[in-house]
Legacy VTK file of the C-alpha trace (Angstrom):
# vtk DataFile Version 3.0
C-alpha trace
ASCII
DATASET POLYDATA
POINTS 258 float
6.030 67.070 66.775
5.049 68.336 63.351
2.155 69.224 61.951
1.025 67.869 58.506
0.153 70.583 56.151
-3.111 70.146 53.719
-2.682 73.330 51.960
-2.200 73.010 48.170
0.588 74.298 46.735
-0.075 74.553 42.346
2.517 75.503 40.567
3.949 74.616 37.132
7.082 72.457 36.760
10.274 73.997 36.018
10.927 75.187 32.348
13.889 72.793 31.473
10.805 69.946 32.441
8.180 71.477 31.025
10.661 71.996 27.266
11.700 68.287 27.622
8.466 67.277 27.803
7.597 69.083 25.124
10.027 67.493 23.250
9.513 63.966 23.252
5.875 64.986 22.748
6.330 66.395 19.499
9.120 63.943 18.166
6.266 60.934 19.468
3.682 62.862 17.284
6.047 63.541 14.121
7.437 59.727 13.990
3.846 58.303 14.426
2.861 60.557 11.121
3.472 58.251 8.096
3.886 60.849 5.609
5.908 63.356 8.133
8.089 59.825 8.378
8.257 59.672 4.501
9.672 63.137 4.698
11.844 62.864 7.447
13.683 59.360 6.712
12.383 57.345 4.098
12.945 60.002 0.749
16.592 60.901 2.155
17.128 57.213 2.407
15.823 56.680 -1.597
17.807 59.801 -2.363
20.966 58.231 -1.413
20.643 55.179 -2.711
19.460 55.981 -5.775
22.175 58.999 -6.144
24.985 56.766 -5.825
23.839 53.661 -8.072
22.800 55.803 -10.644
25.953 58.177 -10.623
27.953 55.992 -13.068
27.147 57.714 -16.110
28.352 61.243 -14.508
31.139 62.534 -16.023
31.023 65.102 -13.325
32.348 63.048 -11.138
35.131 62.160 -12.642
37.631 60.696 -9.815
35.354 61.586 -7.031
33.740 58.476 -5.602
30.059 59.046 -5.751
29.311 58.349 -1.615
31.891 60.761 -0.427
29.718 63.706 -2.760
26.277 62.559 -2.350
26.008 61.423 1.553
26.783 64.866 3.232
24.516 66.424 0.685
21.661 63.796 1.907
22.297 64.278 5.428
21.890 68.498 4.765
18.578 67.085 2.771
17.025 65.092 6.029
17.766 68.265 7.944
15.744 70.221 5.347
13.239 67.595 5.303
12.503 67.980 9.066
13.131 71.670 9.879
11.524 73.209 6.950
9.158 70.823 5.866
7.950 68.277 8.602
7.654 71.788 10.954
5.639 73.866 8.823
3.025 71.217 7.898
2.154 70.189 11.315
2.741 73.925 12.635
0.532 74.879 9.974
-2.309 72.340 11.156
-1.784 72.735 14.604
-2.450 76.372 14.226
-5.518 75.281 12.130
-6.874 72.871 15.157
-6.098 75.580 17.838
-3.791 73.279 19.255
-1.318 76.715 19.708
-3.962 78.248 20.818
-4.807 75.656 23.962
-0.681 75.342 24.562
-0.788 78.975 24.958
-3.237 78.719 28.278
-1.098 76.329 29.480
2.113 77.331 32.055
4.115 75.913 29.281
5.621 80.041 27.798
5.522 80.499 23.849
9.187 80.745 24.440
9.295 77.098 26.054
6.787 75.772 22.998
9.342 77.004 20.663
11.952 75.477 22.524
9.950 72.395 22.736
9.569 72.175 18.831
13.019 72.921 18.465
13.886 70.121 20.899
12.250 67.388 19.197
13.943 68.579 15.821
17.197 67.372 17.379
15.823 64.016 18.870
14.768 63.548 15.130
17.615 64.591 13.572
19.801 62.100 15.452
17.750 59.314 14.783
18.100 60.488 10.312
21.580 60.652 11.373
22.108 56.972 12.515
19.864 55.742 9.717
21.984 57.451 6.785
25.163 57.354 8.165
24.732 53.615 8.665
23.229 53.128 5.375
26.277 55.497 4.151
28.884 53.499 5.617
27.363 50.423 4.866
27.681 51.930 0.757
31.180 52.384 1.634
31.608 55.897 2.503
34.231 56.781 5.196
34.047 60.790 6.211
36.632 62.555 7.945
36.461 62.388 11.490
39.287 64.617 12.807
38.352 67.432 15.156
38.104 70.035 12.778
35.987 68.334 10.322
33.645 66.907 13.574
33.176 70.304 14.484
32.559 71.964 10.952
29.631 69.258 10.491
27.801 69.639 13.488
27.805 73.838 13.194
26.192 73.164 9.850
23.866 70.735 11.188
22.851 72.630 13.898
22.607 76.219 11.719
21.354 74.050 9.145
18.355 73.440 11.604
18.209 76.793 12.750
17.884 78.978 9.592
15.250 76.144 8.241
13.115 75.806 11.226
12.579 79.668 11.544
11.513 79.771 7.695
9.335 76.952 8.526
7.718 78.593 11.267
7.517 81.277 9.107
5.758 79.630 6.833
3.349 78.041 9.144
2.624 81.273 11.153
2.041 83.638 7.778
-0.154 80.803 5.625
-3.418 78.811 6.191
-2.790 75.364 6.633
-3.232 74.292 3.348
-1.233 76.925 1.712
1.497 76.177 4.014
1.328 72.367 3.063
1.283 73.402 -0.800
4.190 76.041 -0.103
6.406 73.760 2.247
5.818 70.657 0.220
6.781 72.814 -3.367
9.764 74.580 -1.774
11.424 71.012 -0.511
10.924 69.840 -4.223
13.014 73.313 -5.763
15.668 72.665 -3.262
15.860 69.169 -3.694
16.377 69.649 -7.725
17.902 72.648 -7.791
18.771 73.990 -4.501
23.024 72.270 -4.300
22.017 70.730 -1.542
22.499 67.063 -2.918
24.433 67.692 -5.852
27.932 70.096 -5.241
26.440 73.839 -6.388
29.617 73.487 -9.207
27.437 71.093 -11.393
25.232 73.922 -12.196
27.166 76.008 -13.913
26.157 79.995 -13.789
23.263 79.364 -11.357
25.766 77.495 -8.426
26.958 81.061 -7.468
22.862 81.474 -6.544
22.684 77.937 -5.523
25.690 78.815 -2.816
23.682 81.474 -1.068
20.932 79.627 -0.356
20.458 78.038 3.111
20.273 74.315 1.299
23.280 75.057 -0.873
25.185 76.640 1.984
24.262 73.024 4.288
25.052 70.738 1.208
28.390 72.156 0.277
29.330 73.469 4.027
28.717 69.495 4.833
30.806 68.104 1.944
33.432 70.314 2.510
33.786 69.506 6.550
33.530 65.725 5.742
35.568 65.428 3.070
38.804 67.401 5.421
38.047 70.334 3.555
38.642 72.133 6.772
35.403 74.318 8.858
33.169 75.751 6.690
33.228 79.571 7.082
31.577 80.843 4.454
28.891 77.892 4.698
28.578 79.204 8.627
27.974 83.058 7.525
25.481 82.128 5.082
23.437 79.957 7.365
23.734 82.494 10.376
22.166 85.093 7.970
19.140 82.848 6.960
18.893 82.226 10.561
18.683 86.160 11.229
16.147 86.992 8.584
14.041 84.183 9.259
14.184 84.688 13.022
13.179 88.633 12.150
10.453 87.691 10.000
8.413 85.155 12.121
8.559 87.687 15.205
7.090 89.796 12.716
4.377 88.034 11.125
3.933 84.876 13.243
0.191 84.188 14.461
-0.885 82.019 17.140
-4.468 81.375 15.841
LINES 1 259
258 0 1 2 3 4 5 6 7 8 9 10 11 12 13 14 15 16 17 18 19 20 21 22 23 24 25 26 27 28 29 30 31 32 33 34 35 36 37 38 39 40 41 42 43 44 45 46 47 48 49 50 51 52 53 54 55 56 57 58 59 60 61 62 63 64 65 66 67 68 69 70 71 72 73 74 75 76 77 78 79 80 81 82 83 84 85 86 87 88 89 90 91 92 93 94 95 96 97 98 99 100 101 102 103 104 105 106 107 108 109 110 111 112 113 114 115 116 117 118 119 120 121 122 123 124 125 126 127 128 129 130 131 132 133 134 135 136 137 138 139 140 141 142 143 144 145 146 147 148 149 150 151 152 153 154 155 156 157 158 159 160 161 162 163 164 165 166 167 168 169 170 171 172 173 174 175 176 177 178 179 180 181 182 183 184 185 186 187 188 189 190 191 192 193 194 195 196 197 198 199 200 201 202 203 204 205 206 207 208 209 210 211 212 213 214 215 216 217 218 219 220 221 222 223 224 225 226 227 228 229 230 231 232 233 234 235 236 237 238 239 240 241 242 243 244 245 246 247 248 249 250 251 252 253 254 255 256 257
């Protein structure tokens, strides 16, 4: 016969539970914010369409149609827009609020929090990705889809997200709130305009060489050349793994919780 046992047992869920969770928290949060969802979906959307209908006058484009050069570079932008941007500002006011701080005494690990954030970047990311590609394809544009070229695009997307969401957490944990909404809101602009991520680093002459080593130019042209059967991206992949690396290094360094 048994006996039934009334002894609590506590004890935390398992990490993999307690980082999903996290996840779908955070992505519930960021796509109930209107202006995070301007950020996130809405610009990249105007970007794209405005891009392309106004690109008739270019005479840099020459025989290029204008979808095939300006839809990879808006799909690198809604990865800025999220990872860099969307994460630093609500980082930035979450460290504010002490909502870190009250995560922290929770079982959830800083490690799983991060893991969290980074989950619900993805979950967002996919949803930008069905918007603009079908907003892409429904413009006309037809990417390359063989393996090579799947491949090359989603290392770029995913290193894309990488070296961006540790300078945005960078950001967030080395600012007050409202400097980090000033500095990630000023640094998405630069980028935007001048940083090759939307328009091919070779339209600006002298400064594309620059242009290429940043992490927006490396997404924008690694992108365009992977879906345009330009073969993988190595150069694109170097660049972004370094970003990665120095932003990684500098948020263990600096990063504050309160």
């Amino acid at each position: 016969m048994s006996t039934l046992t009334l002894t609590p047992a506590p004890g935390a869920a398992p990490l993999p539970r307690m980082v999903l969770a996290q996840a779908r928290m955070e992505s519930r949060l960021l796509l109930r914010n209107g202006e995070q969802l301007l950020i996130a979906i809405v610009i990249p959307v105007i970007v794209l369409i405005g891009t392309v209908v106004g690109a008739d006058h270019l005479h840099q484009l020459r025989t290029e149609r204008p979808i095939d050069v300006f839809a990879p570079g808006v799909l690198g932008l809604a990865v800025m827009s999220t990872s860099f941007t969307s994460l630093a500002i609500a980082t930035g006011f979450e460290r504010r609020y002490g909502v870190l701080k009250w995560l922290g005494s929770s079982p959830l690990p800083r490690s799983g929090l991060l893991l969290g954030k980074v989950g619900s970047l993805l979950m967002v990311e996919v949803l930008q990705l069905v918007v603009l590609g079908g907003v892409a394809a429904a413009m006309g544009w037809h990417p390359s889809l063989d393996p090579v070229a799947v491949l090359g695009a989603v290392a770029m997307l995913v290193l894309g997200t990488a070296a961006f969401a540790s300078l945005g957490l960078f950001v967030a944990g080395a600012l007050r709130a409202e400097a980090t909404l000033a500095v990630a809101n000023l640094v998405y602009l630069l980028l935007l305009a001048g940083g090759g991520v939307v328009l091919p680093t070779r339209w600006y002459g002298g400064f594309g060489h620059v242009a290429w080593l940043l992490p927006s130019g490396a997404l924008g042209e690694g992108l365009r050349s992977a879906l345009d059967g330009g073969g993988f991206p190595a150069l694109a992949t170097l660049v972004l793994v370094a970003w990665t690396a120095l932003g990684t290094f500098l948020t263990a360094r600096t990063f504050s919780w309160e």
